[in-house]
N, CA, C and O atoms as a CHARMM CRD file, in Angstrom:
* protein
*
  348
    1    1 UNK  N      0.83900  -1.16400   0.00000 PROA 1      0.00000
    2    1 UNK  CA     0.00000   0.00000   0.00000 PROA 1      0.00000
    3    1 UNK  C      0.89500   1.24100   0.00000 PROA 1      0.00000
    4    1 UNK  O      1.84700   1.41000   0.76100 PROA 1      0.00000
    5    2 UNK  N      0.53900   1.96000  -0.80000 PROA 2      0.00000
    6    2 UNK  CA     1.54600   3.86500  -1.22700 PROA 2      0.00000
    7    2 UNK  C      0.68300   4.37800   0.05500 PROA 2      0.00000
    8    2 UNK  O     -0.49800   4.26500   0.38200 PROA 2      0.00000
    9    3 UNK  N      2.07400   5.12600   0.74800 PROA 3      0.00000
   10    3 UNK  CA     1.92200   5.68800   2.33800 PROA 3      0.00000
   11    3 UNK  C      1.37500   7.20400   1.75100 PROA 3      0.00000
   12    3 UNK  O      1.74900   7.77900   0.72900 PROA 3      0.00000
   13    4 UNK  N      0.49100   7.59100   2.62600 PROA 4      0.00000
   14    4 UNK  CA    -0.01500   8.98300   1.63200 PROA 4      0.00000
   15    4 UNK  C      0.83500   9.72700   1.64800 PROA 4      0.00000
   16    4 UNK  O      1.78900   9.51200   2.39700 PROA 4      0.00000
   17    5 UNK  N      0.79000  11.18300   0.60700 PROA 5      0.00000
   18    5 UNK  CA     1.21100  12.25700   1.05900 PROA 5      0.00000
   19    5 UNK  C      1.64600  13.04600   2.06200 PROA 5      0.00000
   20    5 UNK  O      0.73500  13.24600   2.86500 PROA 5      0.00000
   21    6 UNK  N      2.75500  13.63000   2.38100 PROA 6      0.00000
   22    6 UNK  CA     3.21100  14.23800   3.58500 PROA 6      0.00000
   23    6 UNK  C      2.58600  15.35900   3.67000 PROA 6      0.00000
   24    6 UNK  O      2.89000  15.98400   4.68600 PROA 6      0.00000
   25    7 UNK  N      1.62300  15.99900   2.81900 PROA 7      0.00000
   26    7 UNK  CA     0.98200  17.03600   3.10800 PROA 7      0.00000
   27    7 UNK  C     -0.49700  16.92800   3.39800 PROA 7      0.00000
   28    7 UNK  O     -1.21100  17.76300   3.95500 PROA 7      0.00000
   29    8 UNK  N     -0.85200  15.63500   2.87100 PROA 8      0.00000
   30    8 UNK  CA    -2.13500  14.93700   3.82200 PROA 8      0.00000
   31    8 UNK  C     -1.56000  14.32100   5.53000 PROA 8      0.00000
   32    8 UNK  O     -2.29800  14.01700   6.46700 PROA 8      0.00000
   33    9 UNK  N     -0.77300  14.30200   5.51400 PROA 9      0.00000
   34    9 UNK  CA    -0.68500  13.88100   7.08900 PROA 9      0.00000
   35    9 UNK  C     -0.53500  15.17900   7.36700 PROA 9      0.00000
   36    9 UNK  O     -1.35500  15.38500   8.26200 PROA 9      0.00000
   37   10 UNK  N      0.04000  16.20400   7.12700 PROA 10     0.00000
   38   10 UNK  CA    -0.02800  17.09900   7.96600 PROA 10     0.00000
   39   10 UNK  C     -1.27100  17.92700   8.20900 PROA 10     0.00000
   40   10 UNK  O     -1.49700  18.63900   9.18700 PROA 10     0.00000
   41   11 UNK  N     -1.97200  17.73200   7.24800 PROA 11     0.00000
   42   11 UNK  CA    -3.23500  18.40900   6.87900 PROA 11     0.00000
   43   11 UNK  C     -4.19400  17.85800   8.04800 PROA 11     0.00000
   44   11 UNK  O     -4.92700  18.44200   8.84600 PROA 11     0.00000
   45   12 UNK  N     -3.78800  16.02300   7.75500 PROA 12     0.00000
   46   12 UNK  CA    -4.98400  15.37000   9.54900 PROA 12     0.00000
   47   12 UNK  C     -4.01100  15.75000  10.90200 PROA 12     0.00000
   48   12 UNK  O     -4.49400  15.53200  12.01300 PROA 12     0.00000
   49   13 UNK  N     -2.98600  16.17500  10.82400 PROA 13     0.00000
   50   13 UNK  CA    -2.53700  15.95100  11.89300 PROA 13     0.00000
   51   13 UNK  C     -3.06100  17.69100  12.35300 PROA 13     0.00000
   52   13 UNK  O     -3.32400  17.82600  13.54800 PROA 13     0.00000
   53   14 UNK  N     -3.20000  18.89900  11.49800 PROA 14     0.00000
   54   14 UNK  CA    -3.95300  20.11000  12.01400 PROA 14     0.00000
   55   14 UNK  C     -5.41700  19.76600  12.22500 PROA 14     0.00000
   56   14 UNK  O     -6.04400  19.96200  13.26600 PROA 14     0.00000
   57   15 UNK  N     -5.80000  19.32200  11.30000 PROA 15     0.00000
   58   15 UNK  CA    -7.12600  19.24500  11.81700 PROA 15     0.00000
   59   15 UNK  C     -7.54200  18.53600  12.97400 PROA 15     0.00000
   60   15 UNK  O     -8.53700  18.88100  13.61200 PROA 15     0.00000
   61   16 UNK  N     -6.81400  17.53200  13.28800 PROA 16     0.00000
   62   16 UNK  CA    -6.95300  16.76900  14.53600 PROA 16     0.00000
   63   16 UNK  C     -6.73000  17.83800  15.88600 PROA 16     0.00000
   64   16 UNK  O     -7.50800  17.85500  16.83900 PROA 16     0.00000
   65   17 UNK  N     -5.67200  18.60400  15.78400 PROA 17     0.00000
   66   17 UNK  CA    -5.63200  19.40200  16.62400 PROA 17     0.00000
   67   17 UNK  C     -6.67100  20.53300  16.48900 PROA 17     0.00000
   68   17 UNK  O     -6.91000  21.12300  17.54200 PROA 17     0.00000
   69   18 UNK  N     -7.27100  20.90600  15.49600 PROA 18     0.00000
   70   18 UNK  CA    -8.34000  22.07000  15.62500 PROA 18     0.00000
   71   18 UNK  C     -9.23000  21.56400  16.03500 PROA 18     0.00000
   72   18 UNK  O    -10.07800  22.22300  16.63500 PROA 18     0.00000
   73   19 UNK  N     -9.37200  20.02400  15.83300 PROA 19     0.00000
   74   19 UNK  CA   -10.82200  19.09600  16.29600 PROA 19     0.00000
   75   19 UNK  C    -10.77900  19.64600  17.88400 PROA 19     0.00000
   76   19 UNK  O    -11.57900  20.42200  18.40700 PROA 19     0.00000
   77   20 UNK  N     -9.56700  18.99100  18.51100 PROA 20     0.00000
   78   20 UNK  CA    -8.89600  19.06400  19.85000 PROA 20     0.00000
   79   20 UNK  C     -9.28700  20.25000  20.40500 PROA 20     0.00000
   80   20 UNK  O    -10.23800  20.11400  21.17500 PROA 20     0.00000
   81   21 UNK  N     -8.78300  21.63700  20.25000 PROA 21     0.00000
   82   21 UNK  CA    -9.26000  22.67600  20.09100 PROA 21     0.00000
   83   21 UNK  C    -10.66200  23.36400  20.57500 PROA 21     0.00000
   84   21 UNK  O    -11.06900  24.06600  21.50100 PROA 21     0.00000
   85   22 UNK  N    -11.28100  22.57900  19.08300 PROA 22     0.00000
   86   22 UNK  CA   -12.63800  23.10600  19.38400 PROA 22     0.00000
   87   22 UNK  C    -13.22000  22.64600  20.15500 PROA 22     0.00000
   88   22 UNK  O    -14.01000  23.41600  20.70200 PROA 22     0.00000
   89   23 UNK  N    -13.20800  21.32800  20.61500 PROA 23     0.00000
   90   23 UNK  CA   -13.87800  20.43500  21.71800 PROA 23     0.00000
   91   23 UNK  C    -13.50300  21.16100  22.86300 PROA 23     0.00000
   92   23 UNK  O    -14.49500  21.53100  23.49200 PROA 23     0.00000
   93   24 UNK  N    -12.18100  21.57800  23.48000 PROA 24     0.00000
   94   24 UNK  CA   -11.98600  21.93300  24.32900 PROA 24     0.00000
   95   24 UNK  C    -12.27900  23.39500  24.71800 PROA 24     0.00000
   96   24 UNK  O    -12.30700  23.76100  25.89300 PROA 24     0.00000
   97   25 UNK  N    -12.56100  24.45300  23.35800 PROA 25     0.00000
   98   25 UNK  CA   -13.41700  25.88000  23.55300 PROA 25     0.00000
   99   25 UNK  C    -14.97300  25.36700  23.90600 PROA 25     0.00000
  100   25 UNK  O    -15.74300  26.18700  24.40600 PROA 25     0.00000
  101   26 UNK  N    -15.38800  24.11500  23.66200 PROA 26     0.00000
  102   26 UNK  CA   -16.93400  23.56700  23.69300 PROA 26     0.00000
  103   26 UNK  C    -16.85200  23.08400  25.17700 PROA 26     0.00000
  104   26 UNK  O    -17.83000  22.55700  25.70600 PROA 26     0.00000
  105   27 UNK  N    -16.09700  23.20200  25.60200 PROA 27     0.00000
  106   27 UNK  CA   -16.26000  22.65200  26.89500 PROA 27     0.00000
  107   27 UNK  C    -16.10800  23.91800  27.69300 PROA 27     0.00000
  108   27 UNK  O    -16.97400  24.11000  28.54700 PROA 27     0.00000
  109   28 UNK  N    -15.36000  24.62100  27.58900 PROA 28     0.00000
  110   28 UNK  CA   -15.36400  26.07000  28.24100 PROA 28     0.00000
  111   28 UNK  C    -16.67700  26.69400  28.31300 PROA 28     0.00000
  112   28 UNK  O    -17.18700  27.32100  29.24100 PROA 28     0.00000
  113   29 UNK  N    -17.13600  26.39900  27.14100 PROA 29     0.00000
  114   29 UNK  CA   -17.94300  27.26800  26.77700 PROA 29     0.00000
  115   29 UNK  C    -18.93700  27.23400  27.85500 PROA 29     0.00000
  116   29 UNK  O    -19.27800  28.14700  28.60800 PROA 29     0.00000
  117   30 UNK  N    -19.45100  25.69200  27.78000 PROA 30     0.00000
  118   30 UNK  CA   -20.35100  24.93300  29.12800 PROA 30     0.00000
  119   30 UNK  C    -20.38100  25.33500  29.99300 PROA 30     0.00000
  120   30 UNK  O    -21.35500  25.73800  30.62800 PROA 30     0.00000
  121   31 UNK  N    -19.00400  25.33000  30.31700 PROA 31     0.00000
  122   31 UNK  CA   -18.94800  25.86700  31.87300 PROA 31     0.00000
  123   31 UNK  C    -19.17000  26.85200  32.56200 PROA 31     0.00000
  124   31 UNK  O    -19.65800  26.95600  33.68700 PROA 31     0.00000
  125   32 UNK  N    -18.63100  27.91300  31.53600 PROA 32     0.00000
  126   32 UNK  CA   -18.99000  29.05500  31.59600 PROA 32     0.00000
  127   32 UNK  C    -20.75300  29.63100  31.35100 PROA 32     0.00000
  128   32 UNK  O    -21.30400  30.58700  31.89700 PROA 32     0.00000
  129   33 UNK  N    -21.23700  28.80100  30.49000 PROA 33     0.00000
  130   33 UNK  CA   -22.53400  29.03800  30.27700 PROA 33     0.00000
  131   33 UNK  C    -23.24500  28.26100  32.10800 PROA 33     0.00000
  132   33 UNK  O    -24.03700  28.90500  32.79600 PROA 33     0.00000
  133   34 UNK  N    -22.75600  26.96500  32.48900 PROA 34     0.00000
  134   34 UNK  CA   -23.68300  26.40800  33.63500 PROA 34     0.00000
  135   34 UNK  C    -23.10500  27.62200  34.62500 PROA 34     0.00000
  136   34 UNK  O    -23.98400  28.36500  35.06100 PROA 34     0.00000
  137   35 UNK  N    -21.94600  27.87000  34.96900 PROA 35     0.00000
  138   35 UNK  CA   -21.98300  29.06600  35.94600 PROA 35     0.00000
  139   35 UNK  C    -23.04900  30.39300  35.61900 PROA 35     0.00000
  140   35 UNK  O    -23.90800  30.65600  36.46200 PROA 35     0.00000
  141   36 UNK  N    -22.98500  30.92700  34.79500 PROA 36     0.00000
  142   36 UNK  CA   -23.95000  31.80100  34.23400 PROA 36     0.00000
  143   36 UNK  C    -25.33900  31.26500  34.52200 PROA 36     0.00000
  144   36 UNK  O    -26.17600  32.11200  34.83500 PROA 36     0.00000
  145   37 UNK  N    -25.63200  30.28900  34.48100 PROA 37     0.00000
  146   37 UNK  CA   -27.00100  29.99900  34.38200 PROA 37     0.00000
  147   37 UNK  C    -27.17100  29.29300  36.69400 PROA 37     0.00000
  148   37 UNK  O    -28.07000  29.24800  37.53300 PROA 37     0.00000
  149   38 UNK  N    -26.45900  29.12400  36.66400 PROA 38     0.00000
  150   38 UNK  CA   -26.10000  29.04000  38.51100 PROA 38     0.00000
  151   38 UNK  C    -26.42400  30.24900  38.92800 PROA 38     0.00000
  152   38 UNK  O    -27.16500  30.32100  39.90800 PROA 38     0.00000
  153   39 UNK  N    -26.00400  31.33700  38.36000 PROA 39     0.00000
  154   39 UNK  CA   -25.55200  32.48300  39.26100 PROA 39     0.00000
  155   39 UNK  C    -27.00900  33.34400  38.92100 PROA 39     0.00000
  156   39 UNK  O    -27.45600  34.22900  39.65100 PROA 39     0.00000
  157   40 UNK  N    -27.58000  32.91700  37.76000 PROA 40     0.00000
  158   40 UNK  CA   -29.20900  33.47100  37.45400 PROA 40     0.00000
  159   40 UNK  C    -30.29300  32.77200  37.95200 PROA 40     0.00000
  160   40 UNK  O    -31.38700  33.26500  38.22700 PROA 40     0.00000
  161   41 UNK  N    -30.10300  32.09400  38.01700 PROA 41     0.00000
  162   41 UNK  CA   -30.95700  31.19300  39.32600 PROA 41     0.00000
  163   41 UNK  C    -30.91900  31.94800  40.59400 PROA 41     0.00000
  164   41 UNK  O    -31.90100  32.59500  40.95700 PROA 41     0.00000
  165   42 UNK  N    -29.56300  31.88200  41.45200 PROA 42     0.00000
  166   42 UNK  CA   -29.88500  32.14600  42.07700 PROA 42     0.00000
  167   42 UNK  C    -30.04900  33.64000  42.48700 PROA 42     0.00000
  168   42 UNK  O    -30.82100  33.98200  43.38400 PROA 42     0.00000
  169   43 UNK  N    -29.30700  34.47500  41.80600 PROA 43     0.00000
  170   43 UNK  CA   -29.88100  35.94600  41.54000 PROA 43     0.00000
  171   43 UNK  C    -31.86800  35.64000  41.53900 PROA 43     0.00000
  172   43 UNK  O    -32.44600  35.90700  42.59200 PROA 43     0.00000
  173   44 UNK  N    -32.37300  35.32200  40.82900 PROA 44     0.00000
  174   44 UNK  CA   -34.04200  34.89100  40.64600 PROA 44     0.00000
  175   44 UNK  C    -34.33500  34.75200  41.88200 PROA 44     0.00000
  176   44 UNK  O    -35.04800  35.58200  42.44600 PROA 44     0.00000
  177   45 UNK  N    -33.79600  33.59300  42.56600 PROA 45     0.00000
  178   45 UNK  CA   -33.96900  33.28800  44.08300 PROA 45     0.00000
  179   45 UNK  C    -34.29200  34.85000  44.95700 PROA 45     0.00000
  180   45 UNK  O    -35.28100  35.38500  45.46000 PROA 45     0.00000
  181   46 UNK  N    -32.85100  35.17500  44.78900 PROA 46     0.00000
  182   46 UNK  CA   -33.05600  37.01200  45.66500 PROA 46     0.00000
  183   46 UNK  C    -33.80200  37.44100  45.10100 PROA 46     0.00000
  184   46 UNK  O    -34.60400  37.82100  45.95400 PROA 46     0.00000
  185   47 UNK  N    -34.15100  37.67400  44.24400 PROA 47     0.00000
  186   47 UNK  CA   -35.06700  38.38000  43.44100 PROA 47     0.00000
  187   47 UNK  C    -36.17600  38.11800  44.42600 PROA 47     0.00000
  188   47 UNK  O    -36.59100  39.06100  45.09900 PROA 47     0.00000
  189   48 UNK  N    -36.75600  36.75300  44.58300 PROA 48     0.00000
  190   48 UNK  CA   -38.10600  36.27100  44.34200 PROA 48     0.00000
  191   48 UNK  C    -37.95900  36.58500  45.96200 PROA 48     0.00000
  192   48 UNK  O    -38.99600  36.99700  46.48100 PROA 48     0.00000
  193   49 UNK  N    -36.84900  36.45000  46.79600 PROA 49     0.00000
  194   49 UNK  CA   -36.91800  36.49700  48.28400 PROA 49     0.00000
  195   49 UNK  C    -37.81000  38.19100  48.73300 PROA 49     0.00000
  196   49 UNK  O    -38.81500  38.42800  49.40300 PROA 49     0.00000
  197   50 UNK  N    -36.88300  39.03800  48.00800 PROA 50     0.00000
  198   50 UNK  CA   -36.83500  40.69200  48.18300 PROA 50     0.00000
  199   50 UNK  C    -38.63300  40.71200  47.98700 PROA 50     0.00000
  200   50 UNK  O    -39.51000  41.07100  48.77300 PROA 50     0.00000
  201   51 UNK  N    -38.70100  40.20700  46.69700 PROA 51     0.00000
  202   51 UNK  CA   -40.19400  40.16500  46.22500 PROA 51     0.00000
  203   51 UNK  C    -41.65900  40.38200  47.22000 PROA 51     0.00000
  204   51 UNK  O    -42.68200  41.04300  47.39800 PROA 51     0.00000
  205   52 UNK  N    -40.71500  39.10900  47.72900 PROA 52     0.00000
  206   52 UNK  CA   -41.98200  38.66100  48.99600 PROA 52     0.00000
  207   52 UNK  C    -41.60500  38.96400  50.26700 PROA 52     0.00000
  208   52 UNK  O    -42.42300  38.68000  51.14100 PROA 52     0.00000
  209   53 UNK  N    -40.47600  39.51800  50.63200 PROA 53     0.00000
  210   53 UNK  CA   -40.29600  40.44600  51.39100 PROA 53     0.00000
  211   53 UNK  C    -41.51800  42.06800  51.52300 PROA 53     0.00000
  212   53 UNK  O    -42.50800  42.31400  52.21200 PROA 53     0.00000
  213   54 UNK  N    -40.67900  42.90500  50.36900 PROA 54     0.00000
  214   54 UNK  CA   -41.79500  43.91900  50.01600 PROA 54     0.00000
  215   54 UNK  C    -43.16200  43.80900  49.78200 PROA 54     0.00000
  216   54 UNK  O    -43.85000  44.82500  49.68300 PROA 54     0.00000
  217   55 UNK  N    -43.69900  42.54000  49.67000 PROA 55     0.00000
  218   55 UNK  CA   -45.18900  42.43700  49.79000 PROA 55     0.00000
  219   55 UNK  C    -45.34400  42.15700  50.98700 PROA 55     0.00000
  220   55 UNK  O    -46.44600  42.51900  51.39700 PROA 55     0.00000
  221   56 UNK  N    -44.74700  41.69100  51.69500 PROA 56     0.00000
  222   56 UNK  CA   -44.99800  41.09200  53.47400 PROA 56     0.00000
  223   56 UNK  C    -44.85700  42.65200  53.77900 PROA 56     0.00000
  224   56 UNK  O    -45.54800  42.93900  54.75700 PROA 56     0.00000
  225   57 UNK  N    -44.34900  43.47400  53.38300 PROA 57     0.00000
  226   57 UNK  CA   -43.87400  45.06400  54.37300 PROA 57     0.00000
  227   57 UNK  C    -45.10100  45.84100  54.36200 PROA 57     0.00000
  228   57 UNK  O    -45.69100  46.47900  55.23400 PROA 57     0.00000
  229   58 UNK  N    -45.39000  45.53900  52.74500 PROA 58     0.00000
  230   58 UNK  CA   -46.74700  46.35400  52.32000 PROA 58     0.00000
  231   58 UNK  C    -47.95600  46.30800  52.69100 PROA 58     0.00000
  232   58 UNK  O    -48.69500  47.27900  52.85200 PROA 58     0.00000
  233   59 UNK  N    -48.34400  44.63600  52.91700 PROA 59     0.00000
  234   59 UNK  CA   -49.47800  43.88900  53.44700 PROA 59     0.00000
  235   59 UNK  C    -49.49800  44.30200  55.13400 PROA 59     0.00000
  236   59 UNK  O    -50.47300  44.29800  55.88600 PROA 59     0.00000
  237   60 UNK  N    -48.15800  44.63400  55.42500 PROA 60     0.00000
  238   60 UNK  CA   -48.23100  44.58500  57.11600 PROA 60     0.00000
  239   60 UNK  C    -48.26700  46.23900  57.60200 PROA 60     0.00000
  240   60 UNK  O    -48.22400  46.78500  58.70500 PROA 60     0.00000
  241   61 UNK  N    -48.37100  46.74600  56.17400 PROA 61     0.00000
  242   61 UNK  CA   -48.24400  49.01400  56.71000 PROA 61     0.00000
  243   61 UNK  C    -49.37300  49.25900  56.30800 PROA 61     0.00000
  244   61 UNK  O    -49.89700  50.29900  56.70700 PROA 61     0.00000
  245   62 UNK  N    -50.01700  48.48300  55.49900 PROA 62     0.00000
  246   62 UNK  CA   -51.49600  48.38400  55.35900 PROA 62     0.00000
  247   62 UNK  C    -52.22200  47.64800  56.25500 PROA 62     0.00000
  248   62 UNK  O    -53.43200  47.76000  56.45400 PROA 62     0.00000
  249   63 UNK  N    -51.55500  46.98200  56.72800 PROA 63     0.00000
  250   63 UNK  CA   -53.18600  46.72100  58.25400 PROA 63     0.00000
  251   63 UNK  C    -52.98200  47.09900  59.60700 PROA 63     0.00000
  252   63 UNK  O    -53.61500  46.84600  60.63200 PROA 63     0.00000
  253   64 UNK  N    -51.70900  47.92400  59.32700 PROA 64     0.00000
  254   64 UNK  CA   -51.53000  48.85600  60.28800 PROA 64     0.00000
  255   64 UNK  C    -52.03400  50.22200  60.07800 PROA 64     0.00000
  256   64 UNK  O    -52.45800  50.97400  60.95500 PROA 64     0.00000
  257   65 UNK  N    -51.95500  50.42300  59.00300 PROA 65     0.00000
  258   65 UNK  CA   -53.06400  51.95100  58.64500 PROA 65     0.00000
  259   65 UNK  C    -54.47800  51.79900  58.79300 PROA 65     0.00000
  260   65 UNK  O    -55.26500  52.68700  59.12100 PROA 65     0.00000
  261   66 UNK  N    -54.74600  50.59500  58.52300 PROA 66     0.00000
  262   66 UNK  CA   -56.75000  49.92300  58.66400 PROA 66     0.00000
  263   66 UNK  C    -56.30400  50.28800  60.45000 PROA 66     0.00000
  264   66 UNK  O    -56.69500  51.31900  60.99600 PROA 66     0.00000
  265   67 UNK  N    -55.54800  49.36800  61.07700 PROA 67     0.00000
  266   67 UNK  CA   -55.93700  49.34000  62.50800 PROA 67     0.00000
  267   67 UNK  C    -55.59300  51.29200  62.94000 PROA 67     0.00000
  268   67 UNK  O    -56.46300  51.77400  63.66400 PROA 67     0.00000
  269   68 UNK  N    -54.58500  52.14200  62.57400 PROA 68     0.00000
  270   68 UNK  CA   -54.71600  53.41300  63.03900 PROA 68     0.00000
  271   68 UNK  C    -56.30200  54.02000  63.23400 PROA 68     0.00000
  272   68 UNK  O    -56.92000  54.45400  64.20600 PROA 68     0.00000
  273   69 UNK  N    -56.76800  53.73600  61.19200 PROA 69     0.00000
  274   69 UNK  CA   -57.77900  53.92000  60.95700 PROA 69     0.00000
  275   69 UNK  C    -59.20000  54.11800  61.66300 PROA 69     0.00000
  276   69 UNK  O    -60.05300  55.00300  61.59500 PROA 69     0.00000
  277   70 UNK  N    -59.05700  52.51300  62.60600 PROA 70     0.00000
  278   70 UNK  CA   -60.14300  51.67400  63.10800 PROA 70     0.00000
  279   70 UNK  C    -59.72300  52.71000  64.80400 PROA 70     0.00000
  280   70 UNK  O    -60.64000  53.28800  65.38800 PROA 70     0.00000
  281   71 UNK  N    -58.62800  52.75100  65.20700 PROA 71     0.00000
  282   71 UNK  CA   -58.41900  53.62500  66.31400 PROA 71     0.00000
  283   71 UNK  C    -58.77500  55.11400  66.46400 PROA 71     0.00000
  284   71 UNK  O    -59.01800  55.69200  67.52300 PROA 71     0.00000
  285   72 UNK  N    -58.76700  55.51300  65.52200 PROA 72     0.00000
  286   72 UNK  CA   -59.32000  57.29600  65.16700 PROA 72     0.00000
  287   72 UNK  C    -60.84500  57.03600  65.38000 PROA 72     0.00000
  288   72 UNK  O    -61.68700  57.69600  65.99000 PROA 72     0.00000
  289   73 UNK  N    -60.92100  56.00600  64.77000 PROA 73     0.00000
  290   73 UNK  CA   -63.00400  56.17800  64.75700 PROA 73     0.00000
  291   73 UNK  C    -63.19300  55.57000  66.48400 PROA 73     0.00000
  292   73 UNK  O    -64.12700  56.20100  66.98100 PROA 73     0.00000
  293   74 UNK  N    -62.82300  54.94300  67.12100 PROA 74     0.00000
  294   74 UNK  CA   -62.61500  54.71300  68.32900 PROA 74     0.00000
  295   74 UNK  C    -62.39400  55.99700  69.04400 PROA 74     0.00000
  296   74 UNK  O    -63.39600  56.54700  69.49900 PROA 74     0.00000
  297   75 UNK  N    -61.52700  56.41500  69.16900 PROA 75     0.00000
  298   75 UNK  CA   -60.97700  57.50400  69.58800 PROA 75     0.00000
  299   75 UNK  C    -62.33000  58.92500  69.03100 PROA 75     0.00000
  300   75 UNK  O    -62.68800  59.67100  69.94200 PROA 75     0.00000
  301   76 UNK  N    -62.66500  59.05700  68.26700 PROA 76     0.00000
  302   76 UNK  CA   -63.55600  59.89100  67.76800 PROA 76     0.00000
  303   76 UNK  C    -65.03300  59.51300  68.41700 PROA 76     0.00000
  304   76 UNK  O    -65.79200  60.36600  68.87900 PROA 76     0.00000
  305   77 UNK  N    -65.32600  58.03500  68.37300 PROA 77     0.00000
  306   77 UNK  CA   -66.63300  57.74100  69.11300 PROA 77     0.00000
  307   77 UNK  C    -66.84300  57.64700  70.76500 PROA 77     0.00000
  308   77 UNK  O    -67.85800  57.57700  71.45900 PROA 77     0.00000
  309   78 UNK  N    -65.24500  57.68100  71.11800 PROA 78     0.00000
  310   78 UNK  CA   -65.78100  58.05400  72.73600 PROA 78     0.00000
  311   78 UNK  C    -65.45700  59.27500  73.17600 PROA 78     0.00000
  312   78 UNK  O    -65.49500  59.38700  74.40200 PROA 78     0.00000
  313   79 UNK  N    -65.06900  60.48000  72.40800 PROA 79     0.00000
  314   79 UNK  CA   -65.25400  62.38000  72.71400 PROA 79     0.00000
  315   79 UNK  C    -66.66000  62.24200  71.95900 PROA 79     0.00000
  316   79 UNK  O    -67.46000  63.15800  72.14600 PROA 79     0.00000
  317   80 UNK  N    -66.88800  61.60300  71.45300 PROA 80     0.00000
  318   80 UNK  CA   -68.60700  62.14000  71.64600 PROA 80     0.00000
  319   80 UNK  C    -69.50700  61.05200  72.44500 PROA 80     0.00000
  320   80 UNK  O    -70.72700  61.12100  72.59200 PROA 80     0.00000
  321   81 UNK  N    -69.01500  60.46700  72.72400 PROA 81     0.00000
  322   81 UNK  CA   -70.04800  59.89800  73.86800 PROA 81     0.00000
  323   81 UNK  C    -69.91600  60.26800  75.24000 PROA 81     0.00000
  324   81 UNK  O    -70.74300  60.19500  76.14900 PROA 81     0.00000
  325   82 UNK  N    -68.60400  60.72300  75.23800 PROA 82     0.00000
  326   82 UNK  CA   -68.33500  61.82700  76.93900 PROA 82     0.00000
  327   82 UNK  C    -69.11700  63.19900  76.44900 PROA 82     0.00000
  328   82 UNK  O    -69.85100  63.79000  77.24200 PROA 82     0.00000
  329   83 UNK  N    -68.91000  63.69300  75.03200 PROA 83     0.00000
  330   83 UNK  CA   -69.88100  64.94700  75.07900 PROA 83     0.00000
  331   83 UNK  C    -71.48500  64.56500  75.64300 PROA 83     0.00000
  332   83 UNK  O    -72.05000  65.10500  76.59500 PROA 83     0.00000
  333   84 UNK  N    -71.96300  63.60600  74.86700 PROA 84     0.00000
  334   84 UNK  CA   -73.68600  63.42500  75.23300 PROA 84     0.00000
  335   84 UNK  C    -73.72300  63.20500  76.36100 PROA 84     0.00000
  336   84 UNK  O    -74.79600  63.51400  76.88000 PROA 84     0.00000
  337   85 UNK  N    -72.38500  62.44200  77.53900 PROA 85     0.00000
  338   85 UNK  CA   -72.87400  61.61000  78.76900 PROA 85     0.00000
  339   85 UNK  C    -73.35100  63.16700  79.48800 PROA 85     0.00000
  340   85 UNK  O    -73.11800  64.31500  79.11100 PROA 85     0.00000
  341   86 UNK  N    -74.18900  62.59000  80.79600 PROA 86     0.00000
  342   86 UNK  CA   -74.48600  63.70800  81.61900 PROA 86     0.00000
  343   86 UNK  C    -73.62900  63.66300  82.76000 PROA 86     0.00000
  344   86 UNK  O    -74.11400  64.27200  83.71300 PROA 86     0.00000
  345   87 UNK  N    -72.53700  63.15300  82.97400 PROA 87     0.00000
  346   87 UNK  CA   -71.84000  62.71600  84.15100 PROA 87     0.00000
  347   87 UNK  C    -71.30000  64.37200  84.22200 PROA 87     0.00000
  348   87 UNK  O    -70.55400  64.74000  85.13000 PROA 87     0.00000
């Protein structure tokens, strides 16, 4: 069998290494993409924590303004029931 060309072996022997290469930028790539996609997760996480944080703050300054609310009309219905009393 005629041994090929020395410029076909060199030709597989680059491409073998660009194969090499690229597999190994494809693997970077991964990694770099699963960290990225780790770190947005859990960014989302804070996100979603803060989220429901500020609705717990909101829900709780709002039924504290109902209860002020509910205390003024309290407060308002017994100066007039000391006005009407005859004591």
């Amino acid at each position: 069998m005629k041994t090929p060309p020395e410029a076909y072996l060199i030709f597989r022997a680059e491409l073998k290494k660009a194969q090499m290469e690229k597999e190994k930028l494809r693997k970077a790539y991964e990694g770099k993409l699963n960290d990225l996609n780790r770190e947005l997760a859990r960014l989302k996480e804070q996100i979603a924590a803060q989220q429901e944080l500020m609705k717990t703050t909101i829900d709780y300054a709002i039924r504290i303004e109902e209860d002020m609310d509910h205390f003024k009309q309290e407060v308002e219905n017994n100066k007039s029931q000391r006005r009407n009393s005859f004591h």
